[in-house]
N, C-alpha and C positions, 0 to 999 in steps of 0.2 A: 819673620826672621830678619836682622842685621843684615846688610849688603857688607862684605870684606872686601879691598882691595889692594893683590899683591902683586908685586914681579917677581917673574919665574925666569930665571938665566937658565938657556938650553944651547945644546950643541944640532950643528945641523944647520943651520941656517945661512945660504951662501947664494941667494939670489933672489930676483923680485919676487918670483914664484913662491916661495917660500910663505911668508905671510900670509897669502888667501890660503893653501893647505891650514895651515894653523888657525886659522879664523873659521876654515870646516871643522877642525878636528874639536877645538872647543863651541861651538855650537850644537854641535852634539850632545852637550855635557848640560843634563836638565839641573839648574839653577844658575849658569853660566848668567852674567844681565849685561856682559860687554868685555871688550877685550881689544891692544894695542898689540902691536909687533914693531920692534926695530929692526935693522938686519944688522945691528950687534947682539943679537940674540937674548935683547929683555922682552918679555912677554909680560904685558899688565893687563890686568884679568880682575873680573869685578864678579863677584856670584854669591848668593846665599845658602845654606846646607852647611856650614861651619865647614867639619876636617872630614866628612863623609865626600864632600863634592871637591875639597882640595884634592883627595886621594886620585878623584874621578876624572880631574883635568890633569893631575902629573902621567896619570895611565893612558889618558885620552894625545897626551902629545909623543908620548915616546912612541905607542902605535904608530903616530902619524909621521915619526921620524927625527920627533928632536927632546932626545932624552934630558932630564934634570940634568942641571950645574949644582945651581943651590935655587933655596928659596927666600927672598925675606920680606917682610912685613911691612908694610907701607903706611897702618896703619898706627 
């Protein structure tokens, strides 16, 4: 399968801690291949599975506490 990579703007993000949470909650996510955090709240994310495993990480982060803004396409 194709590797995608996108950034996902989220809310929630308001300290250094931040980032390693997020870096747990999508490693979690089986086809995840890598993933960046800013503490402006872009998340760039790199995984295979098309829109079955996007679903899998916007689920996998709001659990973990920082729900979708939007999503866009980098590719």
């Amino acid at each position: 399968m194709t590797e995608q990579t996108e950034t996902i703007l989220v809310d929630g993000i308001h300290c250094l801690q931040c980032p390693p949470k997020i870096a747990a909650a999508l490693g979690a996510v089986p086809g995840v291949t890598g993933g960046r955090t800013t503490l402006a709240g872009e998340v760039t994310v790199s995984y295979t599975g098309g829109e079955a495993v996007r679903g899998e990480i916007v689920t996998a982060l709001a659990v973990a506490g920082f729900p979708l803004r939007t999503v866009g396409d980098l590719g």
